[in-house]
VOBADREN-349267 format. One record per residue: z negated, x, y of N, C-alpha, C in turn. Coordinates in steps of 0.001 Angstrom, whole numbers, padded with zeros to 6 digits, always signed. Each point is the difference from the previous one (the first is absolute). Last residue first. Example, Ala and Ser with C-alpha at 12.3 -4.5 7.8 and 13.67 -1.06 7.14 Angstrom:
-007080+012850-002250-000060+000820+001190-000730-000770+001090+000070+000290-005720+000000-000890+001190+000000+000900+001200
This chain:
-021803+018036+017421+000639+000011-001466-001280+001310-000677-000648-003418+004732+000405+001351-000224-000255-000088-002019+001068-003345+004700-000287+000016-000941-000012+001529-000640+001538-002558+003648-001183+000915+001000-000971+000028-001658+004897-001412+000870-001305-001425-000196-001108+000576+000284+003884+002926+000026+000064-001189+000944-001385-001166+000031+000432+003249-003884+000008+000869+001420-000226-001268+001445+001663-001763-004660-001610+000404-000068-000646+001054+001993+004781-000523-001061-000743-001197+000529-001242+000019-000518+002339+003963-000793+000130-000639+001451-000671-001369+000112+000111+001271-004436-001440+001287+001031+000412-000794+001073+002741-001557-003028-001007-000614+000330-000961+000545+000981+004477+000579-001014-000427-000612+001274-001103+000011+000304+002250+001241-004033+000756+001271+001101-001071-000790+001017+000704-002691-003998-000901+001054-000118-000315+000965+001750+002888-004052-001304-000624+000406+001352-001431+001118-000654+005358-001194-001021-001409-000314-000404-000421+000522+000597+004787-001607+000837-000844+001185-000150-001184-000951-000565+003901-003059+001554+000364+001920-000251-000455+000974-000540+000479-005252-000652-001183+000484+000323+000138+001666-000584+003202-004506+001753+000110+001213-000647-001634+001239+000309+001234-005562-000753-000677+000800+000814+000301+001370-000606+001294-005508-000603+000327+001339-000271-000424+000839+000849-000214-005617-000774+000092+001471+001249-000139+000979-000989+000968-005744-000042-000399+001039-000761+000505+001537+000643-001649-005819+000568+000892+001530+000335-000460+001188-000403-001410-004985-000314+000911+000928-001379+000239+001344+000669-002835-002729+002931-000693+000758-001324+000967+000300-001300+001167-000480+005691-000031-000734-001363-000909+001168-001085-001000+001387+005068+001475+000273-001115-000359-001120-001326-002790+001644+004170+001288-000667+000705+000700-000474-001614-003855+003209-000103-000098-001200+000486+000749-000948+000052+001248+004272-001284-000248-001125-000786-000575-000853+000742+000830+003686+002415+000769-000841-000438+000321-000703-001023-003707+002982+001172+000654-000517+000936+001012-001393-000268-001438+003177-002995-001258-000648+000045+000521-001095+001211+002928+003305-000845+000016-001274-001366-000952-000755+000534+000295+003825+002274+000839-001023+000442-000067-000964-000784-002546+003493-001183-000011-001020+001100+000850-000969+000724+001220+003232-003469-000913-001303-000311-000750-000590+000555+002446+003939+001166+001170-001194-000457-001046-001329-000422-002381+003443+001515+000702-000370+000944+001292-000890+000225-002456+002635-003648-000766-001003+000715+000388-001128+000911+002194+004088-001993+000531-001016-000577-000678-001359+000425-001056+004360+001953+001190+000042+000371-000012-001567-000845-003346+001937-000908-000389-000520+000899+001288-000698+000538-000570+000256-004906-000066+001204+001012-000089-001095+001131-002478-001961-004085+001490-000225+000358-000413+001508+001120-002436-002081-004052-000350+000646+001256+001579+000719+000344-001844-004002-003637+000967+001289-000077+000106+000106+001714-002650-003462-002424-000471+001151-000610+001299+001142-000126-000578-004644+001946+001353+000095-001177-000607+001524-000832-002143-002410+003662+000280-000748-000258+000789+000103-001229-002296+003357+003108-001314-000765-000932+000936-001645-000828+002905+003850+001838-000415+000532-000577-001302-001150-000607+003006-001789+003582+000605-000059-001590-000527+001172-000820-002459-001145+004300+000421-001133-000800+001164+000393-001259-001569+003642+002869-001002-000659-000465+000090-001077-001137+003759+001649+002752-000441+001201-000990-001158-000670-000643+001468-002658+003707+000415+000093-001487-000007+000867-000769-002479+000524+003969+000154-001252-000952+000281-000013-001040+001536+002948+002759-001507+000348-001182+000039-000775-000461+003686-000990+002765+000306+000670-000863-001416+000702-000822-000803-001832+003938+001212-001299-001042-000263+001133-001104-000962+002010+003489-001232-000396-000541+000147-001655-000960+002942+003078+002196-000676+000937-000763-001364-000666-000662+004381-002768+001248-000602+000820+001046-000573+000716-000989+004732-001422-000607-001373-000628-000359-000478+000921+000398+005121-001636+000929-001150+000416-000356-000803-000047-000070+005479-001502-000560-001341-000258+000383-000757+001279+000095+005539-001835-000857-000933+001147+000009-001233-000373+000657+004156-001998-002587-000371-000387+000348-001688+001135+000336+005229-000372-001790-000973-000031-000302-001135+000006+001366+004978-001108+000791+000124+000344-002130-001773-000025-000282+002081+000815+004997-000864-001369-000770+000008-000437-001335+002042+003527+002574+001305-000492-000578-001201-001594-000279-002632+003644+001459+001522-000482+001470+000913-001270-000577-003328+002326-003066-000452-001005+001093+001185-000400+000830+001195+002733-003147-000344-000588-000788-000770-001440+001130+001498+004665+001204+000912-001229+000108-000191-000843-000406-003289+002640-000210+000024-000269+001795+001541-000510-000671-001470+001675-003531-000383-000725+000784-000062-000672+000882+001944+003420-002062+000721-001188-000114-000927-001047+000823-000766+004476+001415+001090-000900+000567+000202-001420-000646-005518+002014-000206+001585+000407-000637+001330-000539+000523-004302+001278+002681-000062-000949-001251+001170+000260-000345-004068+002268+004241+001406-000165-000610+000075-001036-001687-004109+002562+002060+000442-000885+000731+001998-000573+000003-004874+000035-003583+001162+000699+000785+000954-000345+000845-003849-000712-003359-000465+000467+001326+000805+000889+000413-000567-002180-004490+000829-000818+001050-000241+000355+001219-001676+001926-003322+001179+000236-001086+000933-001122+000752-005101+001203+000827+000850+001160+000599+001173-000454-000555-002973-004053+001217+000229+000984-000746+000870+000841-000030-002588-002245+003286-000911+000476-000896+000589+000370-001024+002652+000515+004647-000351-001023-001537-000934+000562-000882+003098+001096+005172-001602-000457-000903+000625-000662-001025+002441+003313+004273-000054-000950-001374-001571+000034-000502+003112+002052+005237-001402-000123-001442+000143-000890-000903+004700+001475+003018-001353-000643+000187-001021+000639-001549+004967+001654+002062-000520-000261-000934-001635-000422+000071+004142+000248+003586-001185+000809-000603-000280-000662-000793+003379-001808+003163+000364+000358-001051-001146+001110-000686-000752-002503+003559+001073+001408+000551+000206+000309-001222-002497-003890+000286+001279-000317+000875+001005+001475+000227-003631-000048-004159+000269-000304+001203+001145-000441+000744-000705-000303-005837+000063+000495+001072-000445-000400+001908+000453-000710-006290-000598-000351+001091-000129+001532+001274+004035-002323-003172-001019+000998+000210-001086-000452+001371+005138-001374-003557-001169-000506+000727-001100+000956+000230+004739+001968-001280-001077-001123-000602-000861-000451+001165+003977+004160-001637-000396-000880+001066-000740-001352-000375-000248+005486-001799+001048-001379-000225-000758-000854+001437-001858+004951-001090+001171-000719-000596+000756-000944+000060-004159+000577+002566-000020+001085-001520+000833-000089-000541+000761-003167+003404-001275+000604-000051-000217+000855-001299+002909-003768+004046-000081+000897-001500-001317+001765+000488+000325-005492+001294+000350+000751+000607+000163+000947-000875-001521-005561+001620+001061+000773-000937+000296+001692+000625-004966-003216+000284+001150-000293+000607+001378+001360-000824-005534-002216-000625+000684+000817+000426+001385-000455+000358-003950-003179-001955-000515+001507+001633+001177+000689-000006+000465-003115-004031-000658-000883+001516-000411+001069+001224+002003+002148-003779+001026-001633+000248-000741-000669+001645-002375+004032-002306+001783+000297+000803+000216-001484+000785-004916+001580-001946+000724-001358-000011+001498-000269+000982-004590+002620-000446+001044+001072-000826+001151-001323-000142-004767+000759+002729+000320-000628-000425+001995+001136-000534-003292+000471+003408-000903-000707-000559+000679-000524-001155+002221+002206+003917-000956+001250-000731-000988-001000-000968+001407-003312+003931+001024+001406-000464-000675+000953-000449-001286-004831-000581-000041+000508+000693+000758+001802-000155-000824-004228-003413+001212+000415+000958+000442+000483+001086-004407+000110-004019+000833-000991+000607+001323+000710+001226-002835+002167-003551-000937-000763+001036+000927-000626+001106+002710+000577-004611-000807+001125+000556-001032-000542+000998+003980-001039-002357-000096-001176+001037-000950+001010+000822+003895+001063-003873-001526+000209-000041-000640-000461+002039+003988-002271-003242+000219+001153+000793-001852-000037-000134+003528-002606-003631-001483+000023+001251-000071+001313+000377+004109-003415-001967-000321+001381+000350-001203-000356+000417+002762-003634-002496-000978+000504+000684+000011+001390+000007+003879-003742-002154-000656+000814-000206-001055+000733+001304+002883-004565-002781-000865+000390+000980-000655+001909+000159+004172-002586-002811-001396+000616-000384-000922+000337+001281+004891-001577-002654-000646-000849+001243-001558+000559-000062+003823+004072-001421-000546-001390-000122-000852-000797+000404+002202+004559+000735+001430-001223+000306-000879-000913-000912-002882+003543+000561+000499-000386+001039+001251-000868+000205-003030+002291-003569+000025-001654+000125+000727-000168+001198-000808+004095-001379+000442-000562-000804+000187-001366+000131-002356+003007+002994+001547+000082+000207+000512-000910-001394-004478+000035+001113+000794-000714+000819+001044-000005-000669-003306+002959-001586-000261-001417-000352+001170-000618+000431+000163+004189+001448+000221+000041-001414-000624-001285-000834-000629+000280+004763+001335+000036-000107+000341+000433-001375-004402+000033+001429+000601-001267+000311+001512+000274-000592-002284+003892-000427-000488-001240-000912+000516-001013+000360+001126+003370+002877+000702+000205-001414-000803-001036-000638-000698+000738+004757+000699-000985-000403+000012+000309-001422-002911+001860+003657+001626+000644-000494+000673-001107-000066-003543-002079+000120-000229+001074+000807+001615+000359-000081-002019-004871-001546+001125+000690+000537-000531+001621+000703-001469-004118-004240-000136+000732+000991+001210+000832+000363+000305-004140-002823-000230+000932-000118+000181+000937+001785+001504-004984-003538-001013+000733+001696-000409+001446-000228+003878-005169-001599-000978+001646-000266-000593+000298+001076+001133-005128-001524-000603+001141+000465+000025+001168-000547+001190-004056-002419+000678-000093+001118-000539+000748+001539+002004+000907-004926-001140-000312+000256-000268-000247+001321+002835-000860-004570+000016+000940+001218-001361-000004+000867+000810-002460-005134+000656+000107+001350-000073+001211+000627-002304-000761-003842+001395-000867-000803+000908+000046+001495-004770+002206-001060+000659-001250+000571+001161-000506+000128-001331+004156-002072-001170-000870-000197-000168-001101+000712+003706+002599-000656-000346-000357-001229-001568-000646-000245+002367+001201+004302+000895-000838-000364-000646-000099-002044-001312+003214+002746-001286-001631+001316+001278-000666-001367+000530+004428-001151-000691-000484-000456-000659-001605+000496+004173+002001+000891-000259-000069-001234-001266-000981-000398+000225+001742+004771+000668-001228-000388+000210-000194-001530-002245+004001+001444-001036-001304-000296+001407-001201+000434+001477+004076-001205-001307-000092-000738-000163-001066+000650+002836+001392+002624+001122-000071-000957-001363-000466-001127-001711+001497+003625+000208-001408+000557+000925-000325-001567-001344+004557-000017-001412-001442+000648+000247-000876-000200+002984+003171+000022+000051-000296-001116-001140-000771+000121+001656+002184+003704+000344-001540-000500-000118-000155-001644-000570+003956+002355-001542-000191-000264+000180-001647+000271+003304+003623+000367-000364+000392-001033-001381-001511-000586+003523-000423+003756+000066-000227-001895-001206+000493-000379-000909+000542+004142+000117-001351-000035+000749-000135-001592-000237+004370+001426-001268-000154+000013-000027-001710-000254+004248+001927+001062-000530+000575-000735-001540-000469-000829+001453-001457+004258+001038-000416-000925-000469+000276-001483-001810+002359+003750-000452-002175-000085+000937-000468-000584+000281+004715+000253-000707-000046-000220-000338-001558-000310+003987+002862+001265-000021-001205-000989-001300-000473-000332+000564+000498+004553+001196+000080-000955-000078+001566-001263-004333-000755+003514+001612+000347+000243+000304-000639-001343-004411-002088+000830+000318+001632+000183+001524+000099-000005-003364-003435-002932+000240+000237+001450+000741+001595+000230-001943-003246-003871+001269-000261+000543+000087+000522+001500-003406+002685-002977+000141-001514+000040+001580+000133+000748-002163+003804-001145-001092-000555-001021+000537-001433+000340+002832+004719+000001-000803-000450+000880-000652-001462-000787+001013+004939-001247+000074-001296-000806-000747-000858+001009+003200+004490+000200-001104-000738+001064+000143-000984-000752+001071+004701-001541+000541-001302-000213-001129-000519+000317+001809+005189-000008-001243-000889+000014+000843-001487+000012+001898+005022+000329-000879-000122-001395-000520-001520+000028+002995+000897+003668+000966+000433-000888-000969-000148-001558-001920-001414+004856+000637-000468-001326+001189+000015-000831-004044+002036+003425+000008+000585-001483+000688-001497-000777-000819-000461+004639+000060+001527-000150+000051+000153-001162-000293-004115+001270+001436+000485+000654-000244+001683-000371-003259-003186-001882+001628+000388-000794+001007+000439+000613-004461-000179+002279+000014+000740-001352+000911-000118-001003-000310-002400+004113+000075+000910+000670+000281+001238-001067-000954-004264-001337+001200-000137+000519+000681+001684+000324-004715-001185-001482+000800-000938-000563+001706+000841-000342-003407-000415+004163-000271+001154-000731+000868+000169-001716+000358-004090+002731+000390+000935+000767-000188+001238-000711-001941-003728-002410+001298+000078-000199+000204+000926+001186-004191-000389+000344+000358+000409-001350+001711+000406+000297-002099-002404+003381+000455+001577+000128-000473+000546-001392-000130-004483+000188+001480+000152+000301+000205+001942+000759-003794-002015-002697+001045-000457-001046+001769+000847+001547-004750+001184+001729-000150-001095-001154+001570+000370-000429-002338+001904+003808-000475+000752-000921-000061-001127-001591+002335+000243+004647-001104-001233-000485-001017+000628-000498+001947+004240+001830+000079-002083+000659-001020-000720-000662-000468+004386-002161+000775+000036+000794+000162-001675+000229-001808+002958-004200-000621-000880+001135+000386-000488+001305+001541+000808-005421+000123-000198+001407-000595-000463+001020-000401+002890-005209-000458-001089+001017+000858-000287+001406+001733+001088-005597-000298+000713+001515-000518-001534+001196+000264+001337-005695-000590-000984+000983+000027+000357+001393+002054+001570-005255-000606+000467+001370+000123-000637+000570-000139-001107-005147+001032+000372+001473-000909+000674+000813-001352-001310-004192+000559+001514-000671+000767-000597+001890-002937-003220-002343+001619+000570-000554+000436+001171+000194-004549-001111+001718+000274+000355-001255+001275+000026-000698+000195-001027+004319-000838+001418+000476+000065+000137-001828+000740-004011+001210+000934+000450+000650+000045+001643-000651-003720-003027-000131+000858-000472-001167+001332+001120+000232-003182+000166+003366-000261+000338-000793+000669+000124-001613+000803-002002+004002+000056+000670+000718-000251+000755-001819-000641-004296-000027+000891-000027-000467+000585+002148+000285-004248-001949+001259+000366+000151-001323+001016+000472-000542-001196-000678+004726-000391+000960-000656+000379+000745-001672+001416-003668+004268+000300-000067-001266-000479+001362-001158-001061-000821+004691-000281-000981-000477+000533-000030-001354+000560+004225+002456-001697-000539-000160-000233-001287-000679+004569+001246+000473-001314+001254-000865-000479-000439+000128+001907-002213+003030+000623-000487-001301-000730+000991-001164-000578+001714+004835-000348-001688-000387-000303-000161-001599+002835+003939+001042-001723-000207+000416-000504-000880-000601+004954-000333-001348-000685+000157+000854-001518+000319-000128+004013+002019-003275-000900-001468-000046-000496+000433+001593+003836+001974-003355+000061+000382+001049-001458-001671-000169+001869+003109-004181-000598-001290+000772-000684+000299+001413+002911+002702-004007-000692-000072+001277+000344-001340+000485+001695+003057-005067-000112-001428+000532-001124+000427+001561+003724+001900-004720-001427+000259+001382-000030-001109+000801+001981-000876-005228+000350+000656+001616-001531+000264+000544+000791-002201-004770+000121+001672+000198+000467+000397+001529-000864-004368-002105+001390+000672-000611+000092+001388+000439-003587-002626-000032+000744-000988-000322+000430+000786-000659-002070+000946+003812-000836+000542-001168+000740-000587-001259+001644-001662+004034+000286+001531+000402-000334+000622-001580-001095-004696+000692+000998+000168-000505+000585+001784-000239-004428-001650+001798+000351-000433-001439+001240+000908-000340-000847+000060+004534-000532+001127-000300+000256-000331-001884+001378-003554+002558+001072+001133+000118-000551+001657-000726-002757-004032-000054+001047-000535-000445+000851+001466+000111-003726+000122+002280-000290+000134-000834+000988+000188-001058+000686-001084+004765+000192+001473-000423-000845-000176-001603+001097-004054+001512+000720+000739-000164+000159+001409-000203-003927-002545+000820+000468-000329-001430+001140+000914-000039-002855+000200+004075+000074+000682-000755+000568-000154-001484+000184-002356+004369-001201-000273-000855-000388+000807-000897+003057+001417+002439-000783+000038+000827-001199-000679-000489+004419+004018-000576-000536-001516-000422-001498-000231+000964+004907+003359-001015-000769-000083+000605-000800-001443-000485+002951+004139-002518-000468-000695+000348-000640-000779+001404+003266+003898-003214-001139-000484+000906-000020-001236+000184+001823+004133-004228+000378-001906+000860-001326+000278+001022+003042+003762-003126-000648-000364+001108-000139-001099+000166+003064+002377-002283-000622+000438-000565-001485-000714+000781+005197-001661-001035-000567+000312+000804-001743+000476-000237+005050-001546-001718-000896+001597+000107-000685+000175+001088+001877-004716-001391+000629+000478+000795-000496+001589+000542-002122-002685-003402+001606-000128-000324+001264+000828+001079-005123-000570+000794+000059+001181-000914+001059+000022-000680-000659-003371+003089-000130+001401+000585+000317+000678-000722-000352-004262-001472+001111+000503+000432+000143+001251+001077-003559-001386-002373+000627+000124-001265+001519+000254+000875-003479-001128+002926-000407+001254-000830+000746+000389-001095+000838-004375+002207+000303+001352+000628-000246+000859-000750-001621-003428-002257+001639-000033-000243+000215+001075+001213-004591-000978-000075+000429+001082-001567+001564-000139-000278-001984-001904+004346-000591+001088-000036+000494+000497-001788+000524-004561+001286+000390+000540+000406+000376+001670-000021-002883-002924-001936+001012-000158-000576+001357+000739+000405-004779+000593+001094+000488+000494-001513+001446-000570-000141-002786-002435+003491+000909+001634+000309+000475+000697-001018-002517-004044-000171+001179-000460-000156+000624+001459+000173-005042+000419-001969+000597-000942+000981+001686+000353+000098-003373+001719-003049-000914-001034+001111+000754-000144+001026+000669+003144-003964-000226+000622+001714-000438-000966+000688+002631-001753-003714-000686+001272+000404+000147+000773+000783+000252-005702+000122+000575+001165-000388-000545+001002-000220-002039-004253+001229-000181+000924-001612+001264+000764+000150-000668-002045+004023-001101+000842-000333-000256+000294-001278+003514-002962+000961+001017+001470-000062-002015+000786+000275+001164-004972-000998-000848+000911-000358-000021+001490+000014+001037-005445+001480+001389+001086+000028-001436+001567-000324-001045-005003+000818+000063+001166+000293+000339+000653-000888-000648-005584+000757+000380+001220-000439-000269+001135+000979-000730-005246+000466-000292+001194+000565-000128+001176-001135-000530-005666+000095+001289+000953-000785-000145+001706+000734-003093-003762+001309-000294+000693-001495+000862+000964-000031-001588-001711+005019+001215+000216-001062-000174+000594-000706-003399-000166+002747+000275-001755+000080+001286+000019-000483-003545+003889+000022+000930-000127+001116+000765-001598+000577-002530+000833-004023-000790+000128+001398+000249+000079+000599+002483-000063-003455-000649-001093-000110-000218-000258+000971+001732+004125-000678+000915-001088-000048-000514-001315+000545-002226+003518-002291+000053+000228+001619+000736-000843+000711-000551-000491-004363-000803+000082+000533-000470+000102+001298+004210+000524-002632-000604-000944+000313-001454-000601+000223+003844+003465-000461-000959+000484+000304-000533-001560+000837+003735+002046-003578-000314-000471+000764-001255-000285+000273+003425+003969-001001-001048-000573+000109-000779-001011+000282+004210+003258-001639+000134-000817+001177-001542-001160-000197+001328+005597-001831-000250-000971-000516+000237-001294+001441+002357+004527-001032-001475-000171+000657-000149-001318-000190+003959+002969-003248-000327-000737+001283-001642-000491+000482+000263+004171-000460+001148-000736+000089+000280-001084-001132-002641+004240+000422-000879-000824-000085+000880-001663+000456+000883+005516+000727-000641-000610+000910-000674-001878-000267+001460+003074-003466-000825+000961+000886-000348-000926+000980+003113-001538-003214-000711+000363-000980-001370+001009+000863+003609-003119+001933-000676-000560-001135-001250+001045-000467+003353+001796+003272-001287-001138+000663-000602-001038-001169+002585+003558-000878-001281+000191+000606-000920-000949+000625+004383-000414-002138-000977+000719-001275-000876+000196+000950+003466-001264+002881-000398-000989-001240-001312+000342-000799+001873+003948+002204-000709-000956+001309-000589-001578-000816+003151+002603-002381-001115+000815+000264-000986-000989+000584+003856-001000-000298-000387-000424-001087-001484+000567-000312+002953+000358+004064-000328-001386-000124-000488-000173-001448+001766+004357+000266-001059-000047+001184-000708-001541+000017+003683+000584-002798-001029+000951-000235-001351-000293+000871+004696-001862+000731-001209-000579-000872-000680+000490-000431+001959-000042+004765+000131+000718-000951-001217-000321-000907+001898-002136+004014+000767-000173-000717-000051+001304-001521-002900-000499+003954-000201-001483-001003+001198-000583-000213-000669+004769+001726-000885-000193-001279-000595-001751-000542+003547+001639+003962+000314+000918-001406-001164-000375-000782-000816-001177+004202+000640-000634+000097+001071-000096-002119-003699+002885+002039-000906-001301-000024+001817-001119-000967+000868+004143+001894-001237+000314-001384+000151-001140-000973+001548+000338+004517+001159+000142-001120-000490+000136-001205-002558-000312+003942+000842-001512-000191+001041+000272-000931-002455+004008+001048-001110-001139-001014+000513-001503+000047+002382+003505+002505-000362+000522-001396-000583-001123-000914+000326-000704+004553+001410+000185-000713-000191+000140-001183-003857+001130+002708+000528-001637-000490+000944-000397-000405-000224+004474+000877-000930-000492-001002-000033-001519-000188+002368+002232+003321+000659+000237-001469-001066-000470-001046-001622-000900+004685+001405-000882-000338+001066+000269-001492-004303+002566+003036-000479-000905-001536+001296-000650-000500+000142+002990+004277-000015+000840-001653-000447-001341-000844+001021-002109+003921+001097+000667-000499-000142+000955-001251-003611-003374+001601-000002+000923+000473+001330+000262-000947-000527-005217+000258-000874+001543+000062+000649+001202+000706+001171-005178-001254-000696+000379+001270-000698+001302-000412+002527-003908-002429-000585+001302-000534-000026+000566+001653-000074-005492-001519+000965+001211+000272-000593+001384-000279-001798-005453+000779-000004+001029-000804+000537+001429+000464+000819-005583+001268-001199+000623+000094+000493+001404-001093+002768-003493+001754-000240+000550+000968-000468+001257-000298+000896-002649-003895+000555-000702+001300-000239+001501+000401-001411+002126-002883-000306-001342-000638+000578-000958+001275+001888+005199-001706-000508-001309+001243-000632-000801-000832+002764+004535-000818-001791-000632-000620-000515-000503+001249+004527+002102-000757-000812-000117+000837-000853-000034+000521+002368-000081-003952+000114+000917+000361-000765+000280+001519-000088-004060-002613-000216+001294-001197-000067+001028+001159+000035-004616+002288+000559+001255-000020-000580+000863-000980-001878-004346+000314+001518-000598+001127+001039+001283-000333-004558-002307-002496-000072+001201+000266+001811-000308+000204-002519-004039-001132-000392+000589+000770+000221+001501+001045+001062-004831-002681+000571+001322-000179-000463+000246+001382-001403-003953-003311+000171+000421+001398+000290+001491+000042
């Protein structure tokens, strides 16, 4: 299924485009010629090869996780293991091919924004990698709940700028983000962290982190001789879903989004575009967002910071329109659950963000023959969570 309509345009159908401020337009220029010049150059693609084997831990193993499987009422239930990448989760994959193409394109500078905090870890990794300065733009909020990672950040060597301003989460990160490559980007390179944001970013960001999906069809196909007839993977940004997805998309493969459902579907309770919002552009591109009737940007919930946003990626939103995949969500209290059930069932403590794909599993096995076989892209590890949910339970570490 061919998804992306304009190289030059950067449509997905309707959805996408570059919507900014006139000083950022040579820079996105810049970095669609970067981006566009370095996966036709074999140096750089050989580089990027050698790293993700020998640093970031490539390929991630495809797991099956029949235990949990059992209890759910479908054995076959894989996961896709990108929480053994390094750094603990899928953003490394992303985050060390920019950083390598910043510093191809002289650039002395990378920023950041993040909210579960993996990505700024991932990006702060990579900065320390290869020798750039590095600033991590993080919300209030998102500090307080992801402390650790706040910390992990801080020992690479970036600078952590707080934002306390609006939400004080993931989406006045990215504003502060934004505001900090329009003024300094002749030195700096915005490693934005998922498929969202102006042309080439959801383009850009969707190869880098299909090697997910390019890994586990190899692998569902050497440990079942077929395809598989579920993927699922959580939806914030989008980049984990869509680096599972995009590879399989011209095959017969059912595929699931879970949006974060949050205390349910009341407005400000919840982070779930597809089912609460409506089409409008927003930090860059045009997508699904949760908004008012006057076009304002509403409140977001999710117990986890790495889906508590109010916007999602264009392919996406064509990806539903076109009915190619299939978008859900899970409330905050689905999603412990299953944090619970596949850490006391398989002895691997999933991020909160990936929970939320495995609630749905829990969900929709009921319904499903016992050959079927599901694939779960399990994004993160949930080291990063636990204080928060120890916190939530009125538990102290």
């Amino acid at each position: 299924m061919r998804t992306f309509s304009s190289r030059k345009q950067g449509y997905f159908g309707p959805y996408g485009g570059r919507f900014v401020p006139e000083t950022l337009m040579p820079a996105l220029q810049e970095l669609e010629e970067g981006f566009f010049s370095s996966l036709r150059d074999r140096t750089f693609q050989q580089e990027l090869a050698h790293l993700r084997r020998t640093y970031i831990g490539r390929p991630t193993p495809l797991y099956r996780a029949e235990r949990f499987g059992r209890r759910v009422g479908v054995p076959r239930v894989y996961l896709k293991r990108e929480d053994l990448a390094h750094t603990g989760a899928h953003k490394i994959n992303n985050a060390v091919a920019q950083v390598l193409l910043a510093k191809k394109m002289g650039k002395n500078r990378v920023i950041a924004e993040t909210g579960a905090g993996q990505h700024g870890v991932a990006t702060a990794t990579g900065a320390a990698l290869v020798g750039l300065d590095c600033e991590i733009y993080m919300g209030t909020d998102d500090m307080a709940r992801q402390a650790l990672n706040v910390y992990r950040m801080r020992l690479l060597g970036a600078r952590v700028t707080e934002v306390a301003t609006g939400s004080r989460t993931l989406k006045d990160a990215i504003n502060e983000a934004l505001r900090d490559w329009t003024t300094n980007v002749r030195t700096t390179h915005y490693v934005m962290g998922t498929v969202f944001g102006p042309h080439p970013f959801p383009l850009m960001v969707r190869h880098f982190q299909s090697v997910i999906g390019k890994e586990a069809k190899r692998q569902i196909l050497d440990a079942e001789g077929r395809l598989p007839d579920y993927l699922v993977a959580c939806v914030g940004g989008g980049s984990n879903a869509l680096g599972l997805f995009a590879p399989f998309l011209e095959d017969p493969v059912r595929m699931i989004g879970v949006e974060a459902g949050g205390r349910g579907l009341e407005v400000g309770a919840h982070a779930a575009r597809f089912a609460g919002g409506s089409v409008g552009v927003f930090q860059g591109c045009k997508s699904y967002v949760l908004q008012d009737d006057n076009g304002n940007i509403v409140g977001t919930h999710s117990v986890s910071a790495g889906l508590d946003y109010a916007s999602v990626g264009p392919e996406h939103s064509f990806l539903k329109e076109s009915g190619r995949v299939e978008y859900t969500y899970a409330t905050d209290d689905e999603a412990l659950s299953a944090f619970d059930l596949l850490s006391q069932t398989e002895g691997i403590i999933p991020a909160l963000e990936s929970a939320h794909a495995l609630a749905e599993v829990v969900k929709r096995a009921r319904t499903l023959p016992q050959e079927t076989i599901i694939v779960v892209n399990l994004s993160g590890r949930g080291d990063k969570d636990v204080q928060h949910v120890a916190r939530l339970r009125g538990e102290d570490l």
